[in-house]
C-alpha positions as CSV (number, residue, x, y, z in Angstrom):
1,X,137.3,193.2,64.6
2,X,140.2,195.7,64.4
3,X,139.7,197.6,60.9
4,X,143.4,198.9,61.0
5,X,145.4,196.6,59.0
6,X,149.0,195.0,60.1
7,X,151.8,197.5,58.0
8,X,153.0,195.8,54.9
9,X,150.5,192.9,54.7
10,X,148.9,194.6,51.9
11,X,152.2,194.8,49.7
12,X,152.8,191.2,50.9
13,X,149.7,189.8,49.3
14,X,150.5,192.6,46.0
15,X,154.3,190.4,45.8
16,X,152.1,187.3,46.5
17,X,149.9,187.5,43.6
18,X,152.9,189.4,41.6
19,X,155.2,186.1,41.9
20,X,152.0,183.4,41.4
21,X,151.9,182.3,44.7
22,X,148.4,180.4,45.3
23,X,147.1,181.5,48.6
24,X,143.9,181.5,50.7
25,X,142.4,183.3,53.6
26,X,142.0,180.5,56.4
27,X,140.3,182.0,59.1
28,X,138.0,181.1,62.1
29,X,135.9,183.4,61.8
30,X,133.1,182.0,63.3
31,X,130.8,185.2,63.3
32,X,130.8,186.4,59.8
33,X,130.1,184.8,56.3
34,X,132.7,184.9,53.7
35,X,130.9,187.6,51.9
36,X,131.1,190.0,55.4
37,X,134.5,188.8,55.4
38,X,135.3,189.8,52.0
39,X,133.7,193.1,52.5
40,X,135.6,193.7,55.6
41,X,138.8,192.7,54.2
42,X,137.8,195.2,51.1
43,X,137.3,198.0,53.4
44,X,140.7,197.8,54.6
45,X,142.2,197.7,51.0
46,X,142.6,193.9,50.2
47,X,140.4,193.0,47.1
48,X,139.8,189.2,48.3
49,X,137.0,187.3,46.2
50,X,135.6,185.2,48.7
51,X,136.8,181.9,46.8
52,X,139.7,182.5,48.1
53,X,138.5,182.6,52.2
54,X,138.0,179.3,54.2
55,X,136.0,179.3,57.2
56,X,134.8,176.5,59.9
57,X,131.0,178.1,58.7
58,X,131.9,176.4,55.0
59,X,133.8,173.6,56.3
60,X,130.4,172.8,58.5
61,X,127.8,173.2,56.0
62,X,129.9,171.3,53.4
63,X,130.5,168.7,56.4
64,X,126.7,168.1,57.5
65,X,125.5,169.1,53.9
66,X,127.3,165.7,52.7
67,X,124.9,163.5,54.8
68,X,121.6,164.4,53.4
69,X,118.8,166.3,54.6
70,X,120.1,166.8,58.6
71,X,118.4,169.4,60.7
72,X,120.4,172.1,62.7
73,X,120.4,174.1,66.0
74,X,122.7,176.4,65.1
75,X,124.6,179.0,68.2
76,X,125.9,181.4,65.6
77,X,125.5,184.9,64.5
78,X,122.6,185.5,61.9
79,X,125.0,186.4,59.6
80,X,126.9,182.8,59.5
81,X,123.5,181.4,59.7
82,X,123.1,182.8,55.9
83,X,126.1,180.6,55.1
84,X,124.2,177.7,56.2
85,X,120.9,178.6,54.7
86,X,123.0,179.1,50.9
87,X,123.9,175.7,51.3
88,X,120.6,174.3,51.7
89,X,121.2,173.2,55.3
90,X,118.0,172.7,57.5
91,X,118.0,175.1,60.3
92,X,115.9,173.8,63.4
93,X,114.9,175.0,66.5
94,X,114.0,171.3,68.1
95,X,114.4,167.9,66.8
96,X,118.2,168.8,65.4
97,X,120.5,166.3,64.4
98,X,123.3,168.5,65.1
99,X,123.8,171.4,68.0
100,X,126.4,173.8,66.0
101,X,128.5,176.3,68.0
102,X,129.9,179.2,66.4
103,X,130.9,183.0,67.8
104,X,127.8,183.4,68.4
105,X,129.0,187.3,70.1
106,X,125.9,188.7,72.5
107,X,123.9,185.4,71.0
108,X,125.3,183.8,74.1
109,X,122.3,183.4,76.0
110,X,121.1,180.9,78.6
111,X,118.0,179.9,76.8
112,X,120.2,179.3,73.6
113,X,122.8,177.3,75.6
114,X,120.0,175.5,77.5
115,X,118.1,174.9,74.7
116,X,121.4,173.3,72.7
117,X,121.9,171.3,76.5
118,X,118.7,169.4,76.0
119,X,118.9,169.1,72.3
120,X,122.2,167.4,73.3
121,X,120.8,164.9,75.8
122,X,118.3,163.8,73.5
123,X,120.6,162.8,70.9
124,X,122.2,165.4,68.7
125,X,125.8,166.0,68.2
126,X,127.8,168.9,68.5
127,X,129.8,170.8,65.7
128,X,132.5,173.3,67.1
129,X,133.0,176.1,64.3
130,X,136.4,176.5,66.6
131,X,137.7,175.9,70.0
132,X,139.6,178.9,70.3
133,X,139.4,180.6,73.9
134,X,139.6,183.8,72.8
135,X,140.1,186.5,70.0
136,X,141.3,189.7,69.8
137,X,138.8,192.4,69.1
138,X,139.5,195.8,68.8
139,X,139.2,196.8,72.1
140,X,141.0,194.2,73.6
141,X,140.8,190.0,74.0
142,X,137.5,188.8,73.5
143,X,135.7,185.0,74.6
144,X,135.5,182.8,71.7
145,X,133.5,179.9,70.9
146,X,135.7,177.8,72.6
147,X,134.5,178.1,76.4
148,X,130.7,177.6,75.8
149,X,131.9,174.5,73.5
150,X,133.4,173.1,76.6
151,X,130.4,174.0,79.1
152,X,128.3,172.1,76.8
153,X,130.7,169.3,76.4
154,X,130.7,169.4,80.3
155,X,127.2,169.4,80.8
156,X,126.2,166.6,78.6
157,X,129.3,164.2,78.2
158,X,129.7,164.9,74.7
159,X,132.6,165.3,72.7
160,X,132.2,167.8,69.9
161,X,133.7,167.9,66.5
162,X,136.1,170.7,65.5
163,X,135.6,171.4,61.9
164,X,138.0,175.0,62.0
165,X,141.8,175.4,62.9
166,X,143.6,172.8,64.1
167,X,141.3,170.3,62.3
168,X,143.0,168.6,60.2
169,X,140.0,168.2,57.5
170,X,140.0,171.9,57.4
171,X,143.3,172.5,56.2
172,X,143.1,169.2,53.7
173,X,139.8,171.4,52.3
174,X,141.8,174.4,52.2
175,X,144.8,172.7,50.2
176,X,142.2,170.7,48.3
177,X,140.8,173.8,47.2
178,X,144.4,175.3,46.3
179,X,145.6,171.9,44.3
180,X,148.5,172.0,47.0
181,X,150.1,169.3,49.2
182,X,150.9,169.8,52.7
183,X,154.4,169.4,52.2
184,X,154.7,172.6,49.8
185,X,152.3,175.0,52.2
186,X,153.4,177.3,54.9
187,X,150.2,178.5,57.4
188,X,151.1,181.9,58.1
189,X,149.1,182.8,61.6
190,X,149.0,184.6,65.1
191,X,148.2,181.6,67.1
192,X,151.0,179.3,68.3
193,X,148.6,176.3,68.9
194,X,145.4,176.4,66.7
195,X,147.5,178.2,63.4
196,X,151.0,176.6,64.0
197,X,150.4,173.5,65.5
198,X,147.5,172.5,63.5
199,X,149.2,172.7,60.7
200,X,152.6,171.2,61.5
201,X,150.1,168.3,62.4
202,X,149.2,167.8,59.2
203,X,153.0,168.4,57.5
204,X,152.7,172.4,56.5
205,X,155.3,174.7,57.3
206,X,154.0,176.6,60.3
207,X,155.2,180.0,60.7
208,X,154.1,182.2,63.6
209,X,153.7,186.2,63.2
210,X,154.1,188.7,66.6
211,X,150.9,190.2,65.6
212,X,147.3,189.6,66.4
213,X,146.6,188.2,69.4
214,X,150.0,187.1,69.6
215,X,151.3,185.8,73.2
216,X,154.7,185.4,74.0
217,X,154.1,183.5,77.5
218,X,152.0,181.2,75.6
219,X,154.5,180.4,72.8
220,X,156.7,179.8,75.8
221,X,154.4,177.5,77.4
222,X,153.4,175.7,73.9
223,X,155.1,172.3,73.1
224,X,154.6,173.3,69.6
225,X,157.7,175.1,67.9
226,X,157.6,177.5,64.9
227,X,159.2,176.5,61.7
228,X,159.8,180.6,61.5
229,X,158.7,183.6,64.0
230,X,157.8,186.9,62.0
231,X,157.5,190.2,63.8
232,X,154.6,190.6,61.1
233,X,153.6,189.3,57.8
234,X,155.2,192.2,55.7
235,X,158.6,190.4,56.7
236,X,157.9,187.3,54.4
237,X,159.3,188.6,51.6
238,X,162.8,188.9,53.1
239,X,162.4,184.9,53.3
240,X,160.9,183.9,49.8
């Protein structure tokens, strides 16, 4: 991840808190815990309690967590697979109800994807973290989760379940958490599809930032359109 942060966003979030905004830190993330996450955003200046980040790692373990005592194959880093432990999900290495896919960064291995293939065929169902294709890193566009997702989906016939961005469960969690209604929540993100469109799915305000790994021949080729475009976050408050 890029440790240099976009100019302004940290006087953005200052005017955020200042004026009583409630916000949260929806992110997938699929590679770190919120606690990494928090830390990271901390080195870069943002004090963020990690209440106040929402990842497709919480969104999972709260997901399967909610139908007992289910056993896991999880593709993830170890680090996410702390998130899952905390939660008292059952991590498994064969007989797994569920195959989860996350970032799972040099974790990509055959063995891993062939093991989660045959785990597959005999029954257990896939969680997607995300479906993104790719990220931007600091040294450039990176695979995401999203490409092995769909060589398993390939492989096997199975449909996975997204539980990140555009889900729409993740962001009725996110506003659940923040006691806020769709209809008076802007999603403030990079990507015109996942961040945009899955939240002008749902009835948010979907405002798209020039930033990140921010595309303009894909917001050209998207059907979705922006309720505002922001050369970066620090120009929000001109519009608040």
């Amino acid at each position: 991840m890029d440790k240099t942060p976009v100019e302004g966003a940290k006087e953005t979030v200052a005017m955020l808190e200042e004026m009583g905004y409630r916000y949260r830190f929806v992110s997938n993330t699929t590679s770190k815990s919120r606690r990494s996450l928090a830390k990271f955003l901390g080195d870069m200046g943002f004090e963020i309690s990690i209440d106040r980040i929402f990842t497709p790692g919480v969104a999972a373990a709260g997901r399967i967590g909610s139908e007992g005592d289910k056993r896991c194959f999880l593709i993830t880093t170890p680090d996410l697979q702390g998130e899952f432990e905390e939660a008292g999900i059952s991590i498994a290495g064969e007989d797994a109800d569920y195959v989860v896919v996350g970032d799972a960064e040099d974790g990509f291995t055959y063995d891993r994807l062939n093991r989660a293939f045959r785990l597959v065929m005999e029954g257990a169902r896939i969680i997607a973290l995300e479906k993104d294709r790719y990220w931007m890193g600091a040294d450039g566009l990176c695979l995401s989760a999203g490409p092995f997702v769909a060589a398993l989906e390939y492989a096997t016939g199975a449909v996975a379940e997204v539980v990140g961005k555009p889900s729409s469960d993740f962001f009725e969690i996110a506003l659940a958490g923040m006691g806020a209604s769709a209809q008076e929540t802007a999603m403030i993100g990079d990507d015109i599809n996942t961040d945009v469109g899955g939240a002008k799915n749902l009835g948010m305000m979907g405002i798209l930032v020039r930033t990140g790994k921010y595309r303009e021949d894909l917001l050209d080729r998207s059907s979705v359109i922006p309720d505002l475009i922001l050369e970066s976050i620090s120009e929000l408050r001109e519009h608040l």
